[in-house]
Structures are given as structure tokens and as C-alpha cells.
N, C-alpha and C positions, 0 to 999 in steps of 0.2 A: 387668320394666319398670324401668326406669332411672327415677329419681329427681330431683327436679329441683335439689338440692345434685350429686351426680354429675355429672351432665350436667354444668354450669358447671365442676366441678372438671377433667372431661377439656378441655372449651375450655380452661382453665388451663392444663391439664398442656401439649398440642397446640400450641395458635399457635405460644408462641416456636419452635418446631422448623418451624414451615411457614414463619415471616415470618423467621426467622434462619437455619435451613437451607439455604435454597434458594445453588445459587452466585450471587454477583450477576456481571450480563453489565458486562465492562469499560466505560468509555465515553473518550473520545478522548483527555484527560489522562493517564489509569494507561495507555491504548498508547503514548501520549508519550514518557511516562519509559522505557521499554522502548526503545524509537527510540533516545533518548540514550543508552541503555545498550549497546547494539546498535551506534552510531557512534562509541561510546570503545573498548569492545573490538575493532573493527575494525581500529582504528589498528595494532595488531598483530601482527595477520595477515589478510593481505587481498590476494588473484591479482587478478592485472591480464591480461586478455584481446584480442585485436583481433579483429573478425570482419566480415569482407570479402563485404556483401553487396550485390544489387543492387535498388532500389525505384523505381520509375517508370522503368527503363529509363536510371537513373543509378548510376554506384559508389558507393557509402556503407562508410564506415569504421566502426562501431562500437566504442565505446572501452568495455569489460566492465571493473567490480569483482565478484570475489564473497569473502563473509567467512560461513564455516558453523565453527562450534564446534559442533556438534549441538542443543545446547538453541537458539540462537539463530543466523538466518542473515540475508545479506543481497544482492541484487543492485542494482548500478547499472548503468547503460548509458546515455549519451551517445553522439548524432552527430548531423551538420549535414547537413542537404538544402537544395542552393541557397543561400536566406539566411536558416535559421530551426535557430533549434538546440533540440536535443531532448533532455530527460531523463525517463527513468523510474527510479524505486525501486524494491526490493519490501523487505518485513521480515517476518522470520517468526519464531511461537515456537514452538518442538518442532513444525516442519514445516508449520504454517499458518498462511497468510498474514494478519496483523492490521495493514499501514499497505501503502497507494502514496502514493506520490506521482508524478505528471507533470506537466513544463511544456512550453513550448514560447517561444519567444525568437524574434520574427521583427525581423529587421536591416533598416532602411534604410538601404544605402552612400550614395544618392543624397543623403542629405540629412546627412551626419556620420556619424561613428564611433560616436557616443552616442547618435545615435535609433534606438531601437526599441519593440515594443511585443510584450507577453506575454499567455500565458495561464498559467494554472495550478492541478491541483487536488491536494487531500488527502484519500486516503479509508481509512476505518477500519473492519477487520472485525472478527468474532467469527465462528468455527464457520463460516465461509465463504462468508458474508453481509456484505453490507454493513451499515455499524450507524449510520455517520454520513458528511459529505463537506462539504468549501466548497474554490469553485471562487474564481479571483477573476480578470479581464480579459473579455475577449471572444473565445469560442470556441465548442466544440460543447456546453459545458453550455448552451447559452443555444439547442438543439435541443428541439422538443417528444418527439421519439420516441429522443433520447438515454438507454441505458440501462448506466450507470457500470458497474454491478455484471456484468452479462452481458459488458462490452465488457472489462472488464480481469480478470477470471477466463479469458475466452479467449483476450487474446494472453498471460497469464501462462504460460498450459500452453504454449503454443507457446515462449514465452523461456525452460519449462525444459527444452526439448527441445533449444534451441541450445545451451545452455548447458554440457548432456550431452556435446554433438560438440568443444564447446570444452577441454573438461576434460584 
């Protein structure tokens, strides 16, 4: 039978190693600085792609970056349907995805050169979950049965399968 000095002295011994051991899960600031880390070394080396596809029965040009040093990669992709212009991110570290971002920019010529109105979000993983998100204008976050994580993990695999054909 254990003792009740004992006892206490294993809780001693123990916690620090459970309450300091454990890894702690990133949260959106430490993926931040990774991001910036990720769009400086970019500047370096970084392919530029076009990819000639068609959606709603319209041409669309897409304009591709991708920047992969192995420990860190990166894809962007821009293009305009009609009058709304479209960005996606992706950022990864050692192969998994930890930041998107997408917006989306819709133009009114009717009314000037400078009105438009956006949407936009930011979303951060760990281990291939989403961990956090803020959206900001008016779009499909503001959907009740919108689901970020399922929706951008699926076209993600599909964009690295373009990607693949573009290479």
C-alpha cells in the first residue's frame, strides 16, 4: 500500500510532465508568423502557372503561384468570373495544411471603378482540422449548414491534383 507522503510525492514527481509534456496545439498567431515566414521565402523561389479552365460554361484563366522548399509550401491562385475576383491560399508545414485564406472581390462597373464589395475568410489548422476562422463581409459564412472545414479540405485535394497536371 502506498503511503500517503508517497502518493503526494508521485503527484509531485508526474504533473510537471503531463501539464508540460503534452505538445501544445498552435493557435492562429504562432500559424501567423509561419505565413510570414512562408511569404518571405517565397519571394525567392516561386513558379508561376496558368490554367485554362472552364466553370459555369465560361473561360476562366487561373493565374497559379506555388513555393514548396519541402519543410514549407505554398499555393496561390487568382481568377475573375464575370465581375468578381477570386483568391485562394493554401500554406503548409511539412505537408499539412495549417492557414487558407479566400476572398472574393465583386465589382460594380455600373457604378465606378472603386465600388465594390468583398467577402473574406481566414482559416487555421492543426493535424487537419480546423482550429480557428474569422470571416468578414457578406457571404456563405453567414450560411446556417455552411461547413468551412469539409468545404476547403475538399476543393484543397482537388487543387492538388491540378496542380500535379500543371507542374
Amino acid at each position: 500500500m502506498i503511503s500517503y507522503i508517497q502518493k503526494n510525492l508521485l503527484i509531485l514527481f508526474f504533473t510537471p510532465i503531463f501539464c508540460f509534456g503534452q505538445e501544445k496545439e498552435p493557435d492562429s498567431s504562432s500559424i501567423g508568423k509561419i505565413v510570414r515566414k512562408i511569404d518571405s521565402l517565397s519571394r525567392v523561389s516561386n513558379k508561376s502557372f496558368v490554367n485554362g479552365i472552364v466553370i459555369d460554361r465560361k473561360k476562366v484563366k487561373e493565374n497559379w503561384q506555388h513555393f514548396d522548399n519541402k519543410m514549407y509550401s505554398r499555393i496561390i491562385i487568382n481568377y475573375i468570373i464575370d465581375s468578381t475576383d477570386y483568391t485562394e491560399e493554401y500554406y503548409f508545414k511539412e505537408g499539412q495544411l495549417i492557414y487558407e485564406y479566400e476572398g472574393e472581390l465583386w465589382h460594380f462597373p455600373s457604378l465606378g471603378p472603386n465600388e465594390y464589395q468583398g467577402w473574406s475568410g481566414s482559416f487555421y489548422f492543426s493535424k487537419g482540422k480546423l482550429i480557428d476562422h474569422v470571416t468578414l463581409g457578406h457571404g456563405k459564412s453567414e450560411l446556417d449548414d455552411w461547413d468551412p472545414e469539409k468545404e476547403i479540405l475538399q476543393r484543397l485535394k482537388k487543387r492538388k491534383a491540378e496542380l500535379q497536371t500543371l507542374k
